[in-house]
Biopython code that builds the backbone (N, CA, C, O; Angstrom):
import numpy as np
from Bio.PDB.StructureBuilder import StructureBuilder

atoms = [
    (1, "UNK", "N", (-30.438, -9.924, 3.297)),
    (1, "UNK", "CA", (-29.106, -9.707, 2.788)),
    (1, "UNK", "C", (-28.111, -10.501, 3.634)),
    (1, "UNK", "O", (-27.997, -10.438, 4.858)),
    (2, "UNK", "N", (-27.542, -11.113, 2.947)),
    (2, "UNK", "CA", (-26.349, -11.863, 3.734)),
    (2, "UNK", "C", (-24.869, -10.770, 4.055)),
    (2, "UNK", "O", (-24.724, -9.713, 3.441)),
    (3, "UNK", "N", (-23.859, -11.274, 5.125)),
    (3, "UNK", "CA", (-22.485, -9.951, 5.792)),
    (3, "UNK", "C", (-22.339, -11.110, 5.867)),
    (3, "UNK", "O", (-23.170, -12.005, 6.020)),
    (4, "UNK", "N", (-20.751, -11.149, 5.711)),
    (4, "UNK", "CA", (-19.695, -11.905, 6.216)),
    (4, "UNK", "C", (-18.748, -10.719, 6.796)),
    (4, "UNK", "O", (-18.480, -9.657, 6.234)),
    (5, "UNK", "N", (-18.204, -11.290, 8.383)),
    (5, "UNK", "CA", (-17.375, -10.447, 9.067)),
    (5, "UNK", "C", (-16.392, -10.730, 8.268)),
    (5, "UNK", "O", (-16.272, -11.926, 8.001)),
    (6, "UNK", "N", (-15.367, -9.731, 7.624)),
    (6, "UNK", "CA", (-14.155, -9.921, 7.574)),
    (6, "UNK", "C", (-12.483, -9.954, 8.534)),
    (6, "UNK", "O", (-11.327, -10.040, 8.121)),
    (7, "UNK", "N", (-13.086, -9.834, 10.006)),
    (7, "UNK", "CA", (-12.490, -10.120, 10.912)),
    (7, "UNK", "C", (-12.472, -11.467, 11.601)),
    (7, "UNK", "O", (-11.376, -11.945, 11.894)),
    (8, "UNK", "N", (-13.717, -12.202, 11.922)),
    (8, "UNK", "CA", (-14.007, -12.768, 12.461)),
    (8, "UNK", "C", (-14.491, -13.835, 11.523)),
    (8, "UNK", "O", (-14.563, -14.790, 12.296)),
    (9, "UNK", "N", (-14.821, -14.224, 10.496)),
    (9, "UNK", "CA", (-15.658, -14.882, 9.376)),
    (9, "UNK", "C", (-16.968, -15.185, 9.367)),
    (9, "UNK", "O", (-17.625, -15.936, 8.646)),
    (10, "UNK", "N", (-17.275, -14.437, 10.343)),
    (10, "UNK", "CA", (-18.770, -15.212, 10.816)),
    (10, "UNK", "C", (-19.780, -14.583, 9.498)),
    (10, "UNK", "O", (-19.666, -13.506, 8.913)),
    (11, "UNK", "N", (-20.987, -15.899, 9.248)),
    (11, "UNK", "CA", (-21.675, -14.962, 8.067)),
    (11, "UNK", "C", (-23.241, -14.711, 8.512)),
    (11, "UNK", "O", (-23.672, -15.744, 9.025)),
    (12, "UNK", "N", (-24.112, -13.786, 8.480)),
    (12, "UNK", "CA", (-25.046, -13.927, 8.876)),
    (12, "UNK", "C", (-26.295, -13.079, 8.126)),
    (12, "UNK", "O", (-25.993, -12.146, 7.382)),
    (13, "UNK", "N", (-27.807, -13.459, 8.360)),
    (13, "UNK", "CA", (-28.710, -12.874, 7.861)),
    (13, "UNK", "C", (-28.848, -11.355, 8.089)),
    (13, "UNK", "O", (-28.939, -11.340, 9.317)),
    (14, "UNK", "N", (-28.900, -10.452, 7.813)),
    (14, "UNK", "CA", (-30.041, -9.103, 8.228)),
    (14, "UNK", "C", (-31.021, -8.848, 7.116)),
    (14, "UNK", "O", (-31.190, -9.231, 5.958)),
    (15, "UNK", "N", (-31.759, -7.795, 8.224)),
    (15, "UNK", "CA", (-32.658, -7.050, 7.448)),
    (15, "UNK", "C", (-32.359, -5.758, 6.936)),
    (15, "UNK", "O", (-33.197, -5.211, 6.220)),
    (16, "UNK", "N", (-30.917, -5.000, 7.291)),
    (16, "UNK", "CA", (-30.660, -3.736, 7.260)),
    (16, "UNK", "C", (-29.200, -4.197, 5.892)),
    (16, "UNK", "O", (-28.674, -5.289, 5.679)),
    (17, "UNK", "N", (-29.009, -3.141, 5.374)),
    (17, "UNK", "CA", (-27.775, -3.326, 4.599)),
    (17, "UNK", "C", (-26.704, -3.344, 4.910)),
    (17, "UNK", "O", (-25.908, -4.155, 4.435)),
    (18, "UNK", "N", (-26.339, -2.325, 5.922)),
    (18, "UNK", "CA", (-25.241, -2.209, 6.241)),
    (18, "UNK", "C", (-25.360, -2.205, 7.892)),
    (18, "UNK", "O", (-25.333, -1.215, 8.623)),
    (19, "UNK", "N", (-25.497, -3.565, 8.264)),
    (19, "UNK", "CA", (-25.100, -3.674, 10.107)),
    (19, "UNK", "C", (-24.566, -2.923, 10.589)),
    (19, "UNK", "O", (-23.676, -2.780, 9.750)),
    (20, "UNK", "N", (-24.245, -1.938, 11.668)),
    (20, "UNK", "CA", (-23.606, -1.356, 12.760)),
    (20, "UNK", "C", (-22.616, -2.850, 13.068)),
    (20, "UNK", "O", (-23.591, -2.453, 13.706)),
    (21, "UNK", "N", (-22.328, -3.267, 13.142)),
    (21, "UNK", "CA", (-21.631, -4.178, 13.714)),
    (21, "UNK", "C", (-21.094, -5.731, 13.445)),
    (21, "UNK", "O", (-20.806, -5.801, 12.250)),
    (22, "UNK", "N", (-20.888, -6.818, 14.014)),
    (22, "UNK", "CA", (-20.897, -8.155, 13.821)),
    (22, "UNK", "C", (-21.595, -8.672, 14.657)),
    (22, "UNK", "O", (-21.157, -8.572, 15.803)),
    (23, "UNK", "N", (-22.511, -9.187, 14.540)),
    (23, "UNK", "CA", (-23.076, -10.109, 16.234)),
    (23, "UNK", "C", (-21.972, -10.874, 16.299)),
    (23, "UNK", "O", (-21.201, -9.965, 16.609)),
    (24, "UNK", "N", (-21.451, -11.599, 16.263)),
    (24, "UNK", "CA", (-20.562, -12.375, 16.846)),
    (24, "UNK", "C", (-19.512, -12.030, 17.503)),
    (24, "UNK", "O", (-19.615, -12.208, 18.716)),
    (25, "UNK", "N", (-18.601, -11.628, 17.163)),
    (25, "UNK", "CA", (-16.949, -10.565, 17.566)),
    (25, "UNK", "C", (-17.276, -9.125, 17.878)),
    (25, "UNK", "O", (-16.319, -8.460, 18.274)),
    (26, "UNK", "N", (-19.028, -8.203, 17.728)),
    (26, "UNK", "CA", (-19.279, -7.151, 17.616)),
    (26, "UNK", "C", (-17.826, -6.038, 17.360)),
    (26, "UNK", "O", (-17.596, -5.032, 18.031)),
    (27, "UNK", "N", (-17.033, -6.534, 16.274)),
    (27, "UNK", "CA", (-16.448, -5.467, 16.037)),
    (27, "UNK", "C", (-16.687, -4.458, 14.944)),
    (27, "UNK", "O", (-16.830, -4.968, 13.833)),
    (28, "UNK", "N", (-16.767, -3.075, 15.002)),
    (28, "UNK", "CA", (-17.891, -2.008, 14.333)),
    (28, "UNK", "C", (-16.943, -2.131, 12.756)),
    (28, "UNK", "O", (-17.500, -1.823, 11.702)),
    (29, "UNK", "N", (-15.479, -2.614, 12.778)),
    (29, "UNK", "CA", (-14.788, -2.273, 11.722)),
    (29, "UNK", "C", (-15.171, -3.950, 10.632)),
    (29, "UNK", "O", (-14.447, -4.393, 9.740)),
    (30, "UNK", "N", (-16.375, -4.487, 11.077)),
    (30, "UNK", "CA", (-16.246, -5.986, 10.318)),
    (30, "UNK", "C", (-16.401, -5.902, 9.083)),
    (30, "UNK", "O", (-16.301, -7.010, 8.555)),
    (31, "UNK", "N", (-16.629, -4.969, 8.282)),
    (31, "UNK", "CA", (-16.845, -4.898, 7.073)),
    (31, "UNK", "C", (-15.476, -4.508, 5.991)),
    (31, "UNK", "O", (-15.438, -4.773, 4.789)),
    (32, "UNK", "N", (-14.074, -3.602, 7.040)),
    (32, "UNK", "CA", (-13.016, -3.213, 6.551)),
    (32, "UNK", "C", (-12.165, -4.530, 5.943)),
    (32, "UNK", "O", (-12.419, -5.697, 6.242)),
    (33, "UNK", "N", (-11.149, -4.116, 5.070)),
    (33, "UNK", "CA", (-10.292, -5.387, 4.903)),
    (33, "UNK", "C", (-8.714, -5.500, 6.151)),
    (33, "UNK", "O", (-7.967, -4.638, 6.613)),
    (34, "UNK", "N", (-8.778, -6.756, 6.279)),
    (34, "UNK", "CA", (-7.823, -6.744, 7.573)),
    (34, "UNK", "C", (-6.531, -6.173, 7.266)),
    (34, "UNK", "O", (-5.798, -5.865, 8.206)),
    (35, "UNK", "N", (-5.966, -5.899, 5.465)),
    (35, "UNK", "CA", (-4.906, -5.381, 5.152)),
    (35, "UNK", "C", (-4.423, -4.403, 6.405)),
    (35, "UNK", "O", (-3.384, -4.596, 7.036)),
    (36, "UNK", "N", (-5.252, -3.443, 6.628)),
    (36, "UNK", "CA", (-4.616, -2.448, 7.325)),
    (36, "UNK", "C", (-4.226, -2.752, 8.443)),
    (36, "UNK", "O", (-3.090, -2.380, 8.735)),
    (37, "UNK", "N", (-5.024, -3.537, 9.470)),
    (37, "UNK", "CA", (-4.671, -4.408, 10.405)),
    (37, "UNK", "C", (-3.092, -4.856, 10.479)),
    (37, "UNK", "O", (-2.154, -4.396, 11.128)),
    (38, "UNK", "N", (-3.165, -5.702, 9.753)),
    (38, "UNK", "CA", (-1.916, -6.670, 9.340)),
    (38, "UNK", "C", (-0.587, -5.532, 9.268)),
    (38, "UNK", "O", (0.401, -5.717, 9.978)),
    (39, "UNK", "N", (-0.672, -4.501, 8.457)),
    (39, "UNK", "CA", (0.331, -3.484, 7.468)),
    (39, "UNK", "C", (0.663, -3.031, 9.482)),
    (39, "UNK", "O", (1.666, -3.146, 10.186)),
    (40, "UNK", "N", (-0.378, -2.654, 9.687)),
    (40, "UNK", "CA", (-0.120, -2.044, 11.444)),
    (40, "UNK", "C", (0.536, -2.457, 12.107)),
    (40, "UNK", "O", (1.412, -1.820, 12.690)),
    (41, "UNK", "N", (0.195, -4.349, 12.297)),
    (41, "UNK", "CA", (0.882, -5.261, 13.040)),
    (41, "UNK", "C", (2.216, -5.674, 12.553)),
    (41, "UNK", "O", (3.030, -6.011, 13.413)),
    (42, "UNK", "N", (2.537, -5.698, 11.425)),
    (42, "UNK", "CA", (3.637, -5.828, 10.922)),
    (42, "UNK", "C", (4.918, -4.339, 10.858)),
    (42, "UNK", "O", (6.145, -4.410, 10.797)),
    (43, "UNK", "N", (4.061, -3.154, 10.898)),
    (43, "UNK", "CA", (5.050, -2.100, 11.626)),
    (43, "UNK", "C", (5.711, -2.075, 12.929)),
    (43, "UNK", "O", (6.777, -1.512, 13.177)),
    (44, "UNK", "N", (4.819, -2.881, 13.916)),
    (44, "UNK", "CA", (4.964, -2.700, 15.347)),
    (44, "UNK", "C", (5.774, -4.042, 15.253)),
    (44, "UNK", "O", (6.368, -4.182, 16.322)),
    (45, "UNK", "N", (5.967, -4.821, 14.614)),
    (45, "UNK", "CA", (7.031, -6.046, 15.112)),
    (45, "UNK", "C", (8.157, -5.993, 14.465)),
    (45, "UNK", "O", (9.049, -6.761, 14.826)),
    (46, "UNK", "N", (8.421, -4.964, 13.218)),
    (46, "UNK", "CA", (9.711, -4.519, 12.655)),
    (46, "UNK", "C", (9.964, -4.012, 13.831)),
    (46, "UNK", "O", (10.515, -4.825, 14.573)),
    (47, "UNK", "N", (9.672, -2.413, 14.543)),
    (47, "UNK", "CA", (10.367, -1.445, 15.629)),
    (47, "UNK", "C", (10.775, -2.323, 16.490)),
    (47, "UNK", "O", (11.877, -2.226, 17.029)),
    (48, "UNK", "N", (9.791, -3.463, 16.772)),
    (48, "UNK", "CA", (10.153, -4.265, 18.632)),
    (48, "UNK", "C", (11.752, -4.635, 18.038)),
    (48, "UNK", "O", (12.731, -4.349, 18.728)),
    (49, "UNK", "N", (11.873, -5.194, 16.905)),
    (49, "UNK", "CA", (12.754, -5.939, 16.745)),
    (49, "UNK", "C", (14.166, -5.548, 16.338)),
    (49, "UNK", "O", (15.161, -6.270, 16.276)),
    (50, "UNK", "N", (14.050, -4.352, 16.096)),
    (50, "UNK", "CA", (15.200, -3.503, 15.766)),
    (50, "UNK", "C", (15.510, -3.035, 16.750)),
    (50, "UNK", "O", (16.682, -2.663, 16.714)),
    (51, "UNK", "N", (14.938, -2.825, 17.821)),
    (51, "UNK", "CA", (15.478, -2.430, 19.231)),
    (51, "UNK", "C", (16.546, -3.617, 20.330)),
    (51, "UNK", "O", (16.942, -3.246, 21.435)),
]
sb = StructureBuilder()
sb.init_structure("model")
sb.init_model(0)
sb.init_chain("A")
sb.init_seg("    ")
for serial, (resi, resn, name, xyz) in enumerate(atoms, 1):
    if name == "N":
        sb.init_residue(resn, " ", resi, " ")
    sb.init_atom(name, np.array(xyz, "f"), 0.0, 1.0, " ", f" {name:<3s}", serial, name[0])
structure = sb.get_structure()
């Protein structure tokens, strides 16, 4: 089965369906979409900036 990190882009083989992880960036969330990420990062630079 082929994973593509959606953090990191990396794409790679397994044998399992759903990896624990990314080998590359090993981040456990590589399968989430970065929307939420982004929606997060973009809250925290409205507050900095209104201050």
């Amino acid at each position: 089965m082929t994973n593509k990190c959606k953090k990191c882009g990396y794409e790679w083989e397994s044998k399992i369906d759903n990896p624990v992880s990314c080998p590359r960036c090993k981040r456990y969330d590589w399968n989430e979409n970065q929307k939420k990420d982004n929606e997060s990062h973009n809250k925290l630079n409205n507050t900095r900036q209104t201050k």
